[in-house]
Every structure is written in C-alpha cells, then in structure tokens.
TIMI-2910 file (N, C-alpha, C, CB; in pm, 1 decimal, decimal comma, always signed):
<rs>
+----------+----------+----------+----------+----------+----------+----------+----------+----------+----------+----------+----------+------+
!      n_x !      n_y !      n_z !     ca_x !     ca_y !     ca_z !      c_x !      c_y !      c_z !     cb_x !     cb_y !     cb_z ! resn !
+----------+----------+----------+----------+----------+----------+----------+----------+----------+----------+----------+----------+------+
! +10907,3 ! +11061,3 ! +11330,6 ! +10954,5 ! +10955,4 ! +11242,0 ! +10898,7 ! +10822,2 ! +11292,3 ! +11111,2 ! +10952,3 ! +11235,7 !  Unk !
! +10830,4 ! +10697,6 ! +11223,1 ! +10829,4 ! +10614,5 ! +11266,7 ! +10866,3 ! +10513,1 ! +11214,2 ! +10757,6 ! +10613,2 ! +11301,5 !  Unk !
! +10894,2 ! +10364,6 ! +11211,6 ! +10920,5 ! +10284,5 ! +11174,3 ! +10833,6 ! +10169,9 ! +11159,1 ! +11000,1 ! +10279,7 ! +11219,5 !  Unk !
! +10823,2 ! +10088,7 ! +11039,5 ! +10779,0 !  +9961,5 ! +11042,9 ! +10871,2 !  +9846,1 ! +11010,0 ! +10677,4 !  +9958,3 ! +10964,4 !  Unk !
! +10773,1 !  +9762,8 ! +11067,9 ! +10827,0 !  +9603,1 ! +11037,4 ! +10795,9 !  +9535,0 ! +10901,0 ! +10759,6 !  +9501,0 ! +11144,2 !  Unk !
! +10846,3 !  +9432,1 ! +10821,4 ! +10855,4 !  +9361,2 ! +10716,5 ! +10909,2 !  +9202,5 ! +10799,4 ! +10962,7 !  +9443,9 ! +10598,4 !  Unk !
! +10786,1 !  +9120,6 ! +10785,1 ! +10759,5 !  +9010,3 ! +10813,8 ! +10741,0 !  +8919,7 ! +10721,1 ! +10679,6 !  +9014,2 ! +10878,0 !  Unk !
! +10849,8 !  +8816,4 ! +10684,7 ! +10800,4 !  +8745,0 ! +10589,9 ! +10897,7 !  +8567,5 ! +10622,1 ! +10831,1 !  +8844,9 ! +10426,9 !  Unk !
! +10875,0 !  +8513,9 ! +10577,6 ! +10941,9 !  +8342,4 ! +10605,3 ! +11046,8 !  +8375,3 ! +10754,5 ! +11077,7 !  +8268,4 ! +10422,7 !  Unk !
! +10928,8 !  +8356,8 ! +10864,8 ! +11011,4 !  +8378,6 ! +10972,6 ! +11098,5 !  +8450,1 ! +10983,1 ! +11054,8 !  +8302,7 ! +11004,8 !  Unk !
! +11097,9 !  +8580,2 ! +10917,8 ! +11228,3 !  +8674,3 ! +10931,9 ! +11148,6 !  +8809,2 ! +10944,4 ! +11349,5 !  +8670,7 ! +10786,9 !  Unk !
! +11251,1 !  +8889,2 ! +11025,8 ! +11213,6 !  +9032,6 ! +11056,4 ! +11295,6 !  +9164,0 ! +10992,8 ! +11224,4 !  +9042,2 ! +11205,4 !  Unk !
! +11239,7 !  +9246,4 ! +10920,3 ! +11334,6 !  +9341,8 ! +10870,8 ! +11285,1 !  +9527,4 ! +10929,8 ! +11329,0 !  +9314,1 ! +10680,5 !  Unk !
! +11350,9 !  +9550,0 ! +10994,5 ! +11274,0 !  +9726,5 ! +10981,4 ! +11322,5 !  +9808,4 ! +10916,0 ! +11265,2 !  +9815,5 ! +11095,7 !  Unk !
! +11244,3 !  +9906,0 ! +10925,3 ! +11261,1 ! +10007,3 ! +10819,9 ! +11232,4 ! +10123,2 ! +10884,0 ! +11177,0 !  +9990,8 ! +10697,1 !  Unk !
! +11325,4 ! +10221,5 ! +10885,0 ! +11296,9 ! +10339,5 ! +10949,8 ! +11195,2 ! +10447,8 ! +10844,1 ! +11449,3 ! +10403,8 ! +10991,8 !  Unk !
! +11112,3 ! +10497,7 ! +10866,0 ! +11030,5 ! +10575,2 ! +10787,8 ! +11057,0 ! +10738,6 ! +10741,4 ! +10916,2 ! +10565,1 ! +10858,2 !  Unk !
! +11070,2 ! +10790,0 ! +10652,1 ! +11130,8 ! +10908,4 ! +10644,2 ! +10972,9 ! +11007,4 ! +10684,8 ! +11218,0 ! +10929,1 ! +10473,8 !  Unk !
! +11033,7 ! +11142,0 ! +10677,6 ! +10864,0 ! +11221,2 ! +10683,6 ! +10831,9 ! +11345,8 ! +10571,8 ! +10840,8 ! +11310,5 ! +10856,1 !  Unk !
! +10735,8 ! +11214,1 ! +10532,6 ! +10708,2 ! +11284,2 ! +10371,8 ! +10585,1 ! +11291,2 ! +10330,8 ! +10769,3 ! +11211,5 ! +10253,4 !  Unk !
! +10521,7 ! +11366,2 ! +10223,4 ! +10383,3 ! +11323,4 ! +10239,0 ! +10340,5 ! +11170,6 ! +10193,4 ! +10302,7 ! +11422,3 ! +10159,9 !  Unk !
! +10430,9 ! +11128,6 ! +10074,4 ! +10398,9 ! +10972,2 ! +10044,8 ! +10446,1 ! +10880,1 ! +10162,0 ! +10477,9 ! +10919,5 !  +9904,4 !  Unk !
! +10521,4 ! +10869,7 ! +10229,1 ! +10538,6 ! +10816,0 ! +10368,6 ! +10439,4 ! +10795,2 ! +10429,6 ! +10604,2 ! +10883,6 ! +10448,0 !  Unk !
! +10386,9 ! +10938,8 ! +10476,6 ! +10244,5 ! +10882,5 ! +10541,0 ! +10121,9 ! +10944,2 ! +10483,4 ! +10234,1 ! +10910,9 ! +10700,2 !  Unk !
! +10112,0 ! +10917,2 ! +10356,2 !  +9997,2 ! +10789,0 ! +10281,6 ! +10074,1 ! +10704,4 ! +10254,5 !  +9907,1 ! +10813,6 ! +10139,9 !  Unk !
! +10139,4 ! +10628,0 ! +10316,0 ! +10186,2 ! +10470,5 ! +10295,8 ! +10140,9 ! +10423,7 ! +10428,9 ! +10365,0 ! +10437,2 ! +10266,8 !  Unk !
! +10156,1 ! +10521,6 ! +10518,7 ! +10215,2 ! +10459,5 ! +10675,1 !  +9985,4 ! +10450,4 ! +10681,6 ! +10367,2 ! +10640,8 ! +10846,7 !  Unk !
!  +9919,2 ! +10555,5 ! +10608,0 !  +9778,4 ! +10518,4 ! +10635,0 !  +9694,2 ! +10375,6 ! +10585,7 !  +9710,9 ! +10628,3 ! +10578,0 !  Unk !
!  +9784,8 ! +10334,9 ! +10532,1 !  +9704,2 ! +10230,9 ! +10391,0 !  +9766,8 ! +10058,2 ! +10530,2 !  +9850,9 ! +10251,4 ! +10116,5 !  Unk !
!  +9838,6 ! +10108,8 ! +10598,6 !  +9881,9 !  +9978,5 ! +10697,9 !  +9812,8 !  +9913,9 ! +10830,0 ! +10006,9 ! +10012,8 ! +10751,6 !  Unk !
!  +9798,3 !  +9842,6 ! +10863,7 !  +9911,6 !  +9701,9 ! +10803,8 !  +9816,4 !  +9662,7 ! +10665,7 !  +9928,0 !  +9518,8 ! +10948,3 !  Unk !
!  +9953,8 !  +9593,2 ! +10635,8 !  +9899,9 !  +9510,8 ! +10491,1 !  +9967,3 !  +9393,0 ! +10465,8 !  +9920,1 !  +9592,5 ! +10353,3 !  Unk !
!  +9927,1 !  +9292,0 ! +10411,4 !  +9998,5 !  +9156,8 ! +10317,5 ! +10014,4 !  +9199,9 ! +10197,3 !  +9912,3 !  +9015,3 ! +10298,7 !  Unk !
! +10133,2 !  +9203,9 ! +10102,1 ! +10160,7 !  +9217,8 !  +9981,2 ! +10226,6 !  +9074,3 !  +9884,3 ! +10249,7 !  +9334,1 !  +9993,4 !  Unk !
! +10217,0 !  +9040,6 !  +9809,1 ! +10343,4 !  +8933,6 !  +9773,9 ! +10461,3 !  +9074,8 !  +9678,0 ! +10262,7 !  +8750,0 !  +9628,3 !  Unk !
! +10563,5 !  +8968,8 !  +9705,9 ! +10682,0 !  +9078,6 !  +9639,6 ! +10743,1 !  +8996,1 !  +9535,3 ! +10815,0 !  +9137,2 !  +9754,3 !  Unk !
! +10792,8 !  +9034,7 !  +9411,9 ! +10859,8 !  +8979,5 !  +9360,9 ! +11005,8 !  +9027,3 !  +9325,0 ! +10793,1 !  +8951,7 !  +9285,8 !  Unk !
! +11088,1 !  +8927,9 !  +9293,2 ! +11213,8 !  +9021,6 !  +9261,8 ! +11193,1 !  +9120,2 !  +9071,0 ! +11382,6 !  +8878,0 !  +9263,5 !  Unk !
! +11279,8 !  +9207,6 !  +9028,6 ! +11298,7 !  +9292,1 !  +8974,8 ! +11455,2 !  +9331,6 !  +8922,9 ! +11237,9 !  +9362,1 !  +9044,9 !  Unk !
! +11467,6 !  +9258,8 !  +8795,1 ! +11588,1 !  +9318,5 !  +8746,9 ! +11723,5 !  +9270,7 !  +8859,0 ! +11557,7 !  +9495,1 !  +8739,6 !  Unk !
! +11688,8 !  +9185,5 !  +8927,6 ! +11809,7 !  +9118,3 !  +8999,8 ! +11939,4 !  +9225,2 !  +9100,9 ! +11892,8 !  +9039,1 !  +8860,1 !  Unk !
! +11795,0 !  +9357,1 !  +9134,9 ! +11859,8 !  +9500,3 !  +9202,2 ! +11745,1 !  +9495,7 !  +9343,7 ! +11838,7 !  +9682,6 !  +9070,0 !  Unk !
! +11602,4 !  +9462,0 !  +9302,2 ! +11503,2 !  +9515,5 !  +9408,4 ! +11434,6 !  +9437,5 !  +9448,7 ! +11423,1 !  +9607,4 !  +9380,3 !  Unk !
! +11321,9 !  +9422,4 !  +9538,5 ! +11171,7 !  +9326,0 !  +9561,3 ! +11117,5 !  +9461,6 !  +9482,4 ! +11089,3 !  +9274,2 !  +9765,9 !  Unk !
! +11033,6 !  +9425,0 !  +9424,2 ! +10850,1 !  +9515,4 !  +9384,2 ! +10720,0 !  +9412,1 !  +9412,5 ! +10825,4 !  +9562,0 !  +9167,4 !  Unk !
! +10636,7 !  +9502,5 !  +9482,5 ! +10488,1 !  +9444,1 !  +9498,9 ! +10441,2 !  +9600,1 !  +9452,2 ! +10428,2 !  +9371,4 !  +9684,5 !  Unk !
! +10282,3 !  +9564,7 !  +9422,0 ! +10160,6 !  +9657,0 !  +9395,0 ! +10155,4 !  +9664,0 !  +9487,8 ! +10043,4 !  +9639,0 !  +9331,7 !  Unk !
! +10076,0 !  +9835,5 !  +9475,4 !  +9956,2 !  +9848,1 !  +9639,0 !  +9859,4 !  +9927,5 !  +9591,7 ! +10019,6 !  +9937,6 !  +9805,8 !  Unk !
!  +9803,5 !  +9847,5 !  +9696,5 !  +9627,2 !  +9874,4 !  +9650,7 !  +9565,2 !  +9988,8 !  +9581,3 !  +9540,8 !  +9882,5 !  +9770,0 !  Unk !
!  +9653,3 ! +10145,0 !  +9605,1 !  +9599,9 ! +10211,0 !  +9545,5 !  +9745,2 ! +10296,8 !  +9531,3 !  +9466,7 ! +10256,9 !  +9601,8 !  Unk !
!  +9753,8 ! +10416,3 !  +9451,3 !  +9851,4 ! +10522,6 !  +9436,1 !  +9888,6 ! +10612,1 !  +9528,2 !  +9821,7 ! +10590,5 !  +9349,7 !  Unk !
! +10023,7 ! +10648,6 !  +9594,0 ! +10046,0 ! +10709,8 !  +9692,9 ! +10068,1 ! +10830,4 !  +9606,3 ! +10147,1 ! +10655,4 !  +9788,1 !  Unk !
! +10054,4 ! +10945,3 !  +9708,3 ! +10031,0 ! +11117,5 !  +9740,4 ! +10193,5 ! +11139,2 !  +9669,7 ! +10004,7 ! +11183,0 !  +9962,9 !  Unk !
! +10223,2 ! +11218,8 !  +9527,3 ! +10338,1 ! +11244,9 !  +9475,3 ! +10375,2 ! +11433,5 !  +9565,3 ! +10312,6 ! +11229,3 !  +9276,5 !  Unk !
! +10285,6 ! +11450,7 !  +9624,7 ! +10295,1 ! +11592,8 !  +9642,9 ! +10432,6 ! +11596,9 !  +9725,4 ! +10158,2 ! +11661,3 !  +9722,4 !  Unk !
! +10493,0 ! +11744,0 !  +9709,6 ! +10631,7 ! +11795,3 !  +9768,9 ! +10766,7 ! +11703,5 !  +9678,8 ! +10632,7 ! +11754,5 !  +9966,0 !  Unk !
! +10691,6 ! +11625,8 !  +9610,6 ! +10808,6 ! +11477,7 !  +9564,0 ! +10907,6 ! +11510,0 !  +9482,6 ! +10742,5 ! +11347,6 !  +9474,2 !  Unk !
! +11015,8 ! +11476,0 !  +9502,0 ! +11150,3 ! +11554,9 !  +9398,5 ! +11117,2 ! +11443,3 !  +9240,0 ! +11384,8 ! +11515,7 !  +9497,7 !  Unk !
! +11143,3 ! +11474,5 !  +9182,9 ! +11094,6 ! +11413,8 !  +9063,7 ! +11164,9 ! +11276,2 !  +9058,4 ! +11122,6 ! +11504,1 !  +8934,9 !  Unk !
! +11276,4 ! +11270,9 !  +9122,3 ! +11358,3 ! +11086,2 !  +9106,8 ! +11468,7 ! +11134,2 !  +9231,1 ! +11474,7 ! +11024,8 !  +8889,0 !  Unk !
! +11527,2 ! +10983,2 !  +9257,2 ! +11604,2 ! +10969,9 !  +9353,9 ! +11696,1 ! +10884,4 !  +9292,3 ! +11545,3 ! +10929,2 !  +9473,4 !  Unk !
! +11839,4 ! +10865,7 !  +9373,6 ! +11952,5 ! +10767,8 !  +9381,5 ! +11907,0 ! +10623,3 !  +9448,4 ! +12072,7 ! +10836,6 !  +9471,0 !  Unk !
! +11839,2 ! +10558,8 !  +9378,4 ! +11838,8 ! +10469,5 !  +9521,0 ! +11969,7 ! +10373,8 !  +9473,3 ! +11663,3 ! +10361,9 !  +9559,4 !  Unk !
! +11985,7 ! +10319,4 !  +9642,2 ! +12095,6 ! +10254,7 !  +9680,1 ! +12056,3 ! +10124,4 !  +9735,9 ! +12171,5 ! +10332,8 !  +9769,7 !  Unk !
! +12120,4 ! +10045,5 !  +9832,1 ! +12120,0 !  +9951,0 !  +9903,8 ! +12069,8 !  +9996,7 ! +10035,0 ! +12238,1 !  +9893,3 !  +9901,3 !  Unk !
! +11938,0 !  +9931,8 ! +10002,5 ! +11843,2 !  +9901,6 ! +10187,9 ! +11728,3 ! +10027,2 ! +10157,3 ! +11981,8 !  +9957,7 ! +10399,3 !  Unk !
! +11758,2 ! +10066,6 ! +10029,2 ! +11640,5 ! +10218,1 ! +10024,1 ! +11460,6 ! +10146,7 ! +10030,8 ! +11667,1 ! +10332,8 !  +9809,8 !  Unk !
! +11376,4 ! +10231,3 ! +10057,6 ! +11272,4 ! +10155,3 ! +10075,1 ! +11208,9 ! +10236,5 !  +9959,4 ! +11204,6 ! +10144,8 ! +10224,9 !  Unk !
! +11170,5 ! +10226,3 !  +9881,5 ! +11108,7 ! +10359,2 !  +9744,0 ! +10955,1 ! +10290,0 !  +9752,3 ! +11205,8 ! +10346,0 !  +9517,4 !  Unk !
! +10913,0 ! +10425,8 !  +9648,6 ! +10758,2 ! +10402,3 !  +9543,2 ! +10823,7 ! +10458,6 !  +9462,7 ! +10589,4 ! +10471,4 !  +9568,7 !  Unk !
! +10779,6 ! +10370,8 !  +9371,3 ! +10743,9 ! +10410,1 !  +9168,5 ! +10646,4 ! +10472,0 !  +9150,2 ! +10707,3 ! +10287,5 !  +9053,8 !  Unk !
! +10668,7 ! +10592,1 !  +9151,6 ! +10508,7 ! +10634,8 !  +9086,7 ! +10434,3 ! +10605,2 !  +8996,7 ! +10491,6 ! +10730,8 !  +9052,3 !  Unk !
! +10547,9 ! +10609,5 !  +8878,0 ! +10466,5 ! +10576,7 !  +8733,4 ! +10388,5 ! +10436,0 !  +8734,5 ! +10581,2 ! +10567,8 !  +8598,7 !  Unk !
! +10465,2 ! +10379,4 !  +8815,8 ! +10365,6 ! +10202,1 !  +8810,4 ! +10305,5 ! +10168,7 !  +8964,2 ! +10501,4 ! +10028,2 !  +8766,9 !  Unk !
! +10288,8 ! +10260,6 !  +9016,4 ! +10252,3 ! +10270,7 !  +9161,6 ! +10276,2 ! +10106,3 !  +9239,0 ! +10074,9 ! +10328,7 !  +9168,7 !  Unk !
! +10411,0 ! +10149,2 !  +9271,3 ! +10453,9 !  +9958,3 !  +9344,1 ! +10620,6 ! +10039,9 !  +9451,1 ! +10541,7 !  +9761,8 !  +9121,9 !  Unk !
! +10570,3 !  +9900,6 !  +9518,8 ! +10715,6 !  +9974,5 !  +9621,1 ! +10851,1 !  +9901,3 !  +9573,5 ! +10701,6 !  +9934,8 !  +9825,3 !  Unk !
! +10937,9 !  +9902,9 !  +9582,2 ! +11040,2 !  +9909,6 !  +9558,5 ! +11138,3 !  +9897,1 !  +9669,0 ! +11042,6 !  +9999,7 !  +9496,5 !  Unk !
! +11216,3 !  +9787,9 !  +9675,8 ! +11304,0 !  +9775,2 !  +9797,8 ! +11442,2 !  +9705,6 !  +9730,0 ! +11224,7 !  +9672,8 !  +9929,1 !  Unk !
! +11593,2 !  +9802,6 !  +9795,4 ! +11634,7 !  +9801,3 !  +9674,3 ! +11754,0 !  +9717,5 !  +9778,5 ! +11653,8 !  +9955,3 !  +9568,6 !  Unk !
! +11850,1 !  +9630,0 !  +9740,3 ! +11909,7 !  +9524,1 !  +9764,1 ! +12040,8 !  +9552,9 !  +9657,3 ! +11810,8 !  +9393,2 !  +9744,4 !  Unk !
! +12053,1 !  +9621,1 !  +9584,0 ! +12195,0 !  +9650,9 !  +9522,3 ! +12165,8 !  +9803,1 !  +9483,8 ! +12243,3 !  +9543,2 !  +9377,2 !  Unk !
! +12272,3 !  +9885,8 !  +9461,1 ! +12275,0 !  +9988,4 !  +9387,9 ! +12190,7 ! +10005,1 !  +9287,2 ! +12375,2 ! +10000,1 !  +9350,1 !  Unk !
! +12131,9 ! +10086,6 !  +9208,3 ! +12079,1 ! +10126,1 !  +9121,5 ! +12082,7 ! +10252,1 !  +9048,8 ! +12000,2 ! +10104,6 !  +9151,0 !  Unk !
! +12100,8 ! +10327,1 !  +9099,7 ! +12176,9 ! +10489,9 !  +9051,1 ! +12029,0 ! +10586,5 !  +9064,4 ! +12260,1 ! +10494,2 !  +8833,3 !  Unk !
! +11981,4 ! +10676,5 !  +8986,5 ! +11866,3 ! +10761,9 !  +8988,6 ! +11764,0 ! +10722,8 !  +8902,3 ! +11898,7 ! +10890,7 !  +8959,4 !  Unk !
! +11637,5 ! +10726,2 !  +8960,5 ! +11585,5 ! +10700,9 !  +8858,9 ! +11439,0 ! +10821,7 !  +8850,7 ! +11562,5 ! +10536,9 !  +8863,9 !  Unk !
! +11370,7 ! +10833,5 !  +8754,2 ! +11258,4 ! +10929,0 !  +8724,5 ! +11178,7 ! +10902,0 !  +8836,4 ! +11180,1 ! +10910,7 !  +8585,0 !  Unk !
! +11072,3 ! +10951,1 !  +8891,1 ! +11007,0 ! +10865,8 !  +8967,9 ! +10983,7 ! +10842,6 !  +9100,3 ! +11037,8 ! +10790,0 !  +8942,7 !  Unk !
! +11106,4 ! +10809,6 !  +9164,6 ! +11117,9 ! +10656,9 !  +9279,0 ! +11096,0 ! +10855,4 !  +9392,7 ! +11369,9 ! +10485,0 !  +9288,6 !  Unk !
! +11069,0 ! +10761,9 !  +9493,8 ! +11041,2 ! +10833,7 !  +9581,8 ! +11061,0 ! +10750,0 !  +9718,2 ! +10914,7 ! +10887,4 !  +9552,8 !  Unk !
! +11151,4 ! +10806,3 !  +9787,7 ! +11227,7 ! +10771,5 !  +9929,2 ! +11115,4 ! +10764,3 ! +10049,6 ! +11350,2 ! +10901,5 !  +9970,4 !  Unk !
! +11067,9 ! +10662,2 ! +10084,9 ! +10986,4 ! +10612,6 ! +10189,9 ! +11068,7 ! +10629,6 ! +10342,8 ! +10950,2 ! +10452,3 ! +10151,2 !  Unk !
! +11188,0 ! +10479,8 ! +10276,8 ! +11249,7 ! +10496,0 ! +10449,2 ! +11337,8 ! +10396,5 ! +10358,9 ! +11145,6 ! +10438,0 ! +10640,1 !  Unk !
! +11443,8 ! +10353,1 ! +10503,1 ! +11571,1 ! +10286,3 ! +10463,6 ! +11606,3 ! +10218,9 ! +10585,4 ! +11687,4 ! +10383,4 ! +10411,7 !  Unk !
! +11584,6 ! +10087,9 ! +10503,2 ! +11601,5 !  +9948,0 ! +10613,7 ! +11713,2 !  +9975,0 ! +10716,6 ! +11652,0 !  +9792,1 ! +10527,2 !  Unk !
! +11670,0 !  +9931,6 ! +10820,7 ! +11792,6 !  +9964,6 ! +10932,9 ! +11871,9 !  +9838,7 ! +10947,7 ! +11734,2 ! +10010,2 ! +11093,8 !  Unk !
! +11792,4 !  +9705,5 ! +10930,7 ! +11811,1 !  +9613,6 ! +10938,2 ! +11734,4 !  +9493,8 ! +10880,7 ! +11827,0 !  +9623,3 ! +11027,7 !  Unk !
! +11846,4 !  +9408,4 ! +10828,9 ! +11771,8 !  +9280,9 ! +10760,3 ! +11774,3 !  +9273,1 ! +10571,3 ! +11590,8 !  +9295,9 ! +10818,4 !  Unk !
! +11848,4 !  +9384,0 ! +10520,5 ! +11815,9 !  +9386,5 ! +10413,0 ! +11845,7 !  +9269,0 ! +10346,7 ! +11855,8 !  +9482,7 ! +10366,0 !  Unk !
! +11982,5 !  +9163,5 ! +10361,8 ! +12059,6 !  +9033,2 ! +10328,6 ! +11933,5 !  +8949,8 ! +10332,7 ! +12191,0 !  +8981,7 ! +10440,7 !  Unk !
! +11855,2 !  +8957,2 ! +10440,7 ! +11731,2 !  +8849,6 ! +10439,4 ! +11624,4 !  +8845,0 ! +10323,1 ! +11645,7 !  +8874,0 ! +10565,1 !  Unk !
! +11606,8 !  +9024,5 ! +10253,3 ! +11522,9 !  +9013,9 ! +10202,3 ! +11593,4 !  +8995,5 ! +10033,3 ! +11432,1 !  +9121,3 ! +10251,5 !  Unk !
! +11738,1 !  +9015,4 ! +10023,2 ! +11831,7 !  +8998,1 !  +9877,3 ! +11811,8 !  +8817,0 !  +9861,7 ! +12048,0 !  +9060,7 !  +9903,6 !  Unk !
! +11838,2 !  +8783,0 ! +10018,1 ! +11810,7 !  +8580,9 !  +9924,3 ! +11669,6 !  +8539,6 !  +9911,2 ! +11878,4 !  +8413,5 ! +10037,7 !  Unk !
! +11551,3 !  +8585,9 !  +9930,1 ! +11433,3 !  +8546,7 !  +9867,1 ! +11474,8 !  +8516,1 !  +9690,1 ! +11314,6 !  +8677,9 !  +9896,5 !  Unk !
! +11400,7 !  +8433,9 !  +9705,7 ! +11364,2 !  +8374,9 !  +9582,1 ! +11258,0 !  +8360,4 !  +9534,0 ! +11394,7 !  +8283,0 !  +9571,3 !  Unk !
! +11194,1 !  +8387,8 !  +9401,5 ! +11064,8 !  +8331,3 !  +9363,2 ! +10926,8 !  +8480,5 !  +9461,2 ! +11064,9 !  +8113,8 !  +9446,2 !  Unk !
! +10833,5 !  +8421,6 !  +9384,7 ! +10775,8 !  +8536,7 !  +9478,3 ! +10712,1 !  +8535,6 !  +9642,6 ! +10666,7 !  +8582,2 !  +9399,5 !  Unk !
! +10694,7 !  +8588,0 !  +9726,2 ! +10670,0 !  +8557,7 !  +9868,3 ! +10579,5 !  +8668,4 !  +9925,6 ! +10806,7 !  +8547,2 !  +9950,0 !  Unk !
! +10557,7 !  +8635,9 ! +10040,1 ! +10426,0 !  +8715,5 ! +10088,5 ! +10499,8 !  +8790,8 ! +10186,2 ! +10287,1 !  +8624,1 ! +10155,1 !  Unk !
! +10464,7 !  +8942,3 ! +10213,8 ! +10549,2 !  +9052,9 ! +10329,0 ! +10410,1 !  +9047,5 ! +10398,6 ! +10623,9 !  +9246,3 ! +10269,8 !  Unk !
! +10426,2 !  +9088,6 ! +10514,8 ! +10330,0 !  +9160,6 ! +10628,2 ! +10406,2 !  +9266,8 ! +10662,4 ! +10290,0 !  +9074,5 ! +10765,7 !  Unk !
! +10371,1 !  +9417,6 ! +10656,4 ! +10413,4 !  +9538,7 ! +10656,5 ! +10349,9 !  +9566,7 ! +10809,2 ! +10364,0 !  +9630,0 ! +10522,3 !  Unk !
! +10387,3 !  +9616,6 ! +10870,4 ! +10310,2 !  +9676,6 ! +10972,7 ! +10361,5 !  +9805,8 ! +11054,3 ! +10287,1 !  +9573,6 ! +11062,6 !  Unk !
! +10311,2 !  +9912,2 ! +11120,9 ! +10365,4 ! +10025,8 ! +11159,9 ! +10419,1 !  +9996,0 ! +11329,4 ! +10248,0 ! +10147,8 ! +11135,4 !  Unk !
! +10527,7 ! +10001,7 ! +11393,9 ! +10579,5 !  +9996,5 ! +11474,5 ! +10617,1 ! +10107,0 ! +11577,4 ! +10643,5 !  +9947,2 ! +11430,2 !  Unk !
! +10618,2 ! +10142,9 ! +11705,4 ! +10666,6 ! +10252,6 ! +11749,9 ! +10821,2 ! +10218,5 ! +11814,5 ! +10560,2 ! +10311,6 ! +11848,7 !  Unk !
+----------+----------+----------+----------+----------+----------+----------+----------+----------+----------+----------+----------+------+
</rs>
C-alpha cells in the first residue's frame, strides 16, 4: 500500500492509496500539478492527462467523505468532501487520512501537487 501527498496553498493532505489496478496507473502517471475545481458543492475534480486502467473495477462505488475516486466516464479525479451516495463509474483510489477540512474550504479553482510518498 502506499500513500501520497496533496500539496496545495501551504497545506498538506495524505491519502492512503488502496491496491488496485487504477491505483497504480495513477500512482505511475506521478508526481503531477493538476488545478482542481470544486463540483456540485460535494467534491474537488481535476483532469488527468490521460485515462486510468478500468480493469478488475466494480462498476460504481458509495463515495463518502475523504474518498479519493476516478470517474471513468469523464476520466478526472474526484475528491469527495461530503457524502454523495453511489455512483456509475467512480472508482476507489484511496481515502484521505488527513486534511480533508483543508481541501472542503478551497475556493475558486487552485493548483494540487500530487506526489507518491513512502
């Protein structure tokens, strides 16, 4: 299992990484700068550069508070800051261990630095 960091306006958030195949093709495509924007007043979403690996993938998940997802259908990550229930799709990366409050008061859109951590 490994974990990364989420770096953004002087603040630090991690994220523990689950082990999946889209996990790591996420965890290969790193480090990266993304900007994030908020979403429906539940998540951050940014693009990434290219489409992560759906293989083994349950077709949708529950996400909740602090979940770290991908959207497949619109290939963007997803970081979820309130409940949301199941949706088609989303696929479970990892789940913030810490910091999620930091990333719910962003405002407006902002720049992450993702990076893989041991």
């Amino acid at each position: 299992m490994s974990n990364i960091k989420l770096t953004f306006n002087n603040e630090e958030v991690m994220v523990k990484v689950f082990d999946n195949p889209t996990s790591r093709d996420f965890l290969s495509i790193l480090p990266m700068t993304l900007t994030f924007e908020d979403y429906a007043g539940t998540e951050k979403i940014s693009y990434l550069p290219k489409k992560l690996t759906k293989e083994d993938a349950p077709s949708g998940c529950d996400a909740s508070v602090g979940h770290f997802t991908y959207y497949s259908p619109w290939g963007n990550l997803a970081i979820f800051y309130q409940d949301f229930g199941v949706a088609n799709g989303l696929i479970k990366i990892g789940k913030i261990e810490s910091g999620i409050e930091k990333l719910a008061s962003m405002k407006g859109n902002f720049t992450v630095t993702i990076e893989k951590i041991d």
